[in-house]
C-alpha positions, 0 to 999 in steps of 0.5 A: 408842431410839437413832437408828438405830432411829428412822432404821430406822423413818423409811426403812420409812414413807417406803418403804410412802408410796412404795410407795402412791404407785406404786401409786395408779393406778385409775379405776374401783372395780373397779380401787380396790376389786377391783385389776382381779382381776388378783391371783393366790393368793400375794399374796392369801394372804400379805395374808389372813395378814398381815391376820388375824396382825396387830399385835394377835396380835404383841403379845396372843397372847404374853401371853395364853400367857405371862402371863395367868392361865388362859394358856398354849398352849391359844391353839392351840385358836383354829386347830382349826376354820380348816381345817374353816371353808375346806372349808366355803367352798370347797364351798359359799360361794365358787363362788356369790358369786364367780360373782356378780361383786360389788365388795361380798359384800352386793350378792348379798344384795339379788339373793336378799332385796332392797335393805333386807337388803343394807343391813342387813347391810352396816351392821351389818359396817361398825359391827363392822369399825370397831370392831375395827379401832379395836381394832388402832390401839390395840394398835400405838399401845400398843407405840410408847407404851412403846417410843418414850415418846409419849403415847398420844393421839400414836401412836393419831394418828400410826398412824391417819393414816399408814395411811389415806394409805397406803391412800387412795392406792393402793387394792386393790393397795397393800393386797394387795402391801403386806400381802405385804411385811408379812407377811414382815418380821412373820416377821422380827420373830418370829424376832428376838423368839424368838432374844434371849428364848432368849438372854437365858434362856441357851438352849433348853434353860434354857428348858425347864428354866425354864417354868412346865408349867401353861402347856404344855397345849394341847387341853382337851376338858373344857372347855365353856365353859359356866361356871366355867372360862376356856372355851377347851375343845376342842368351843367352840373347834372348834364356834365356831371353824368359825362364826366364821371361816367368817363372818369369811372368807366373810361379812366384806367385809375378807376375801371382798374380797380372794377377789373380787379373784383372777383367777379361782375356782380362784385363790380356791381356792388362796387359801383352802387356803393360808389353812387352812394357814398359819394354824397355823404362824404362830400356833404361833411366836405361842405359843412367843414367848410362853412364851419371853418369860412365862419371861424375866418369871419368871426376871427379877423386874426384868423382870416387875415392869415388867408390870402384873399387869391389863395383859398386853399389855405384855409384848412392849412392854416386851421390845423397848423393854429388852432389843433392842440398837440396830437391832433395837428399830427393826426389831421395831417396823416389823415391829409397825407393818407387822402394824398397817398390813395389817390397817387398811388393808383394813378401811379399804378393804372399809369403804370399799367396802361403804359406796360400793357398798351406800349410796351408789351402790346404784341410781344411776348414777355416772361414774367419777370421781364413784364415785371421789370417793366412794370417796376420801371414803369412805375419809377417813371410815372412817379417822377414825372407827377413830382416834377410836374408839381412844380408847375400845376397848382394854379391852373384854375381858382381852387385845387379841386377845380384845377383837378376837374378842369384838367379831366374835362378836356379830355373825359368826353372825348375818351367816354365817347370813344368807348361808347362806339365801341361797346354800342355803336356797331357802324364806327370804324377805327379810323373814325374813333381816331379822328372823332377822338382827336377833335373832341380833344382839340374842340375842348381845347379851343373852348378853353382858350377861346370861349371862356365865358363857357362853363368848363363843365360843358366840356365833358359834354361837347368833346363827346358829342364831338367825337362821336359826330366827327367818328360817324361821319368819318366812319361813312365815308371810310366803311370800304377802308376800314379793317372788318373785326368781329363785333361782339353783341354788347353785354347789357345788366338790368339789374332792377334793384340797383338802378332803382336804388340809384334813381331813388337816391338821385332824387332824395340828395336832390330834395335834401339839397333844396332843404338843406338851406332851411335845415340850417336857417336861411 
């Protein structure tokens, strides 16, 4: 690191505290947590990528397709079902609970099943979003450990605590606009990463020389996850995929927050079709780094030798610490800090308001600046949990980003379930949603201790179709103790040229994914 990285780094801190400051102005929580739905699609898709592309994709997508064994670009699975998850939302889930008007998503739940099943599935998002935001701390704190030479302890410190000023500050629309700005210098980062490691292996087509064909598959469909493989096959990554991400898009308070917050529903809309959209693209340049960078650690023992055979993450560390010139280390990790501050500030944020709103002002009236208070403090608390949970989250699973997602797949069908009965399914009651919630969570969890030869992905799938099967049972037996509500018909949005446009793409990643291993000579 030379000082015009370090200044490179100063002057980016400096500017996102600014910009935070400029931004601070809220006196209400529709305003802190909902930035007066003021927000049209660019800004709110830009912030979803930037959120969900994050640091721990930055740094654990490469390694898991250049390093890790059993790696390579089958990672692109992970996007097949994003498009088919947005239909699903934009049909189905959105038009109902954006017409509610909620700041937290499991307020419409006490509406449909009562206060205890609000509660309950507000708790168990806030136990998963910590967690994996603790998670995202660490990864970030990883790459300023080899890059900058601090200890850990340090930088876990150092990131948990700019990001929480920054996101204390300015709410809703810190969150928005500055995940927009990160979104674009995290592109900037990947361009820059992709252009030296081409250089340094002496151009494209070197590279294609060089990589290992093994890593060049993309789609297996014999794979089932179901024991004796690495389990990224087509019909788990698909079938998974469409549960876990319509939960993590419609479902999780840190993403459906952000589609509350648009003007309007046809703003929501859009936002969701950009968001099956841009997914892919980004990733794809995720992947093609990572074979970039996996070839250089071949081509250069030196290089690989630097690389813990148990530890893959650190392949993009140690690229941007030893082979950027001045400037460039420090704009790759303001890029990586950038990707970091968008996705914990609005875990921060969405666990903040799911915390004021479902525990601590549900059916009571609060002033505007007690409401704030609380919400300040709520935001104070959820920051220093994730810090200190950093400590003790970064290797539950091989690489960062699957540690991430395994985390989600305990309790994204279960939580996606739940709000499946009650914007679809008229005839489960509260207390069947309670119990069939409860057992999806506790289900997955016995798969993970007891049944590790199955795929984590088919966790999003189980816990769902648990949940609902224990939630009607019960709901039958129940129906005369249940408390009569009334049920509002559920919205439905045909909206034709969206669906079509995501039913098309869906096909077209899927084909450029089978020819994408003879695009690049296999």
């Amino acid at each position: 690191m030379t000082w015009l990285d370090v200044l490179v780094i100063v002057l980016y801190l400096a500017g996102f505290l600014w910009l935070g400051y400029r931004l601070k102005s809220h006196d209400d929580g529709q305003q802190f947590f909902l930035g007066d739905k003021s927000f049209g699609w660019f800004p709110l898709a830009l912030s979803a990528a930037a959120t969900q592309l994050s640091s721990a994709s930055f740094i654990s997508a490469p390694a898991f397709v250049g390093l890790k064994q059993g790696g390579g670009l089958i990672w692109l699975t992970y996007e097949f079902a994003v498009p088919l998850a947005m239909i699903f939302l934009i049909v189905c889930f959105f038009p109902t609970l954006y017409a509610a008007g909620v700041v937290s998503i499991y307020a419409f739940l006490e509406r449909r099943f009562g206060g205890t099943t609000r509660v309950l599935l507000s708790l168990v998002f806030q136990f998963s979003r910590a967690f994996a935001t603790s998670v995202m701390i660490y990864a970030v704190a990883l790459i300023l450990t080899y890059a900058l030479g601090l200890p850990l302890w340090l930088t876990i410190v150092v990131i948990g605590l700019v990001t929480l000023i920054y996101c204390y500050q300015g709410g809703m629309k810190a969150v928005v606009y500055g995940d927009a700005i990160q979104m674009g210098l995290l592109l900037v980062g990947l361009v820059v990463c992709l252009v030296v490691g081409l250089q340094r292996l002496g151009g494209w087509q070197a590279f294609l020389q060089q990589v290992d064909p093994a890593r060049l598959s993309a789609v297996n469909f014999h794979e089932y996850g179901l024991g004796g493989g690495n389990g990224f096959g087509f019909w788990p990554m698909v079938v998974g995929g469409l549960f876990l991400y319509a939960s993590y898009y419609g479902a999780d308070q840190s993403q459906a927050q952000r589609l509350l917050s648009a003007r309007d529903m046809g703003t929501a809309r859009k936002t969701l079709l950009a968001n099956g959209l841009l997914r892919f693209p980004v990733t794809l340049c995720y992947c093609v780094m990572g074979l970039v960078l996996g070839t250089l650690a071949t081509a250069h023992p030196a290089f690989g030798r630097m690389i813990p055979a148990d530890n893959p993450d650190l392949l993009v560390p140690i690229f941007i610490r030893d082979y950027l010139p001045a400037g460039l280390t420090g704009l790759l990790i303001v890029a990586i800090f950038s990707a970091a501050m968008s996705s914990v500030s609005s875990a921060i944020n969405s666990l903040s308001a799911a915390s004021v709103e479902d525990l601590f002002a549900r059916g009571r009236e609060l002033s505007d600046v007690r409401y704030m208070r609380l919400s300040k403090r709520a935001s104070l608390f959820w920051g220093g949990l994730c810090i200190v949970l950093a400590f003790f989250t970064g290797h539950i699973a091989p690489t960062i980003i699957e540690a991430i997602n395994k985390i989600g797949s305990v309790f994204f069908g279960p939580i996606l379930a739940t709000f499946i009965a009650a914007i679809m399914i008229r005839r489960i009651n509260g207390i069947g949603a309670n119990y069939g919630l409860i057992s999806g969570v506790s289900v997955n969890i016995l798969l993970w201790l007891a049944v590790p030869q199955l795929f984590w992905f088919w966790w999003n799938v189980t816990g769902a179709l648990t949940t609902l099967a224990v939630a009607g049972a019960v709901s039958a037996v129940t129906r005369s103790r249940s408390v009569p509500v009334e049920l509002p018909s559920p919205l439905l949005d045909l909206h034709w040229p969206s669906i079509t446009v995501l039913l098309l793409f869906f096909m077209a990643i899927l084909g450029f994914s089978l020819w994408l291993p003879v695009l690049l000579g296999a």
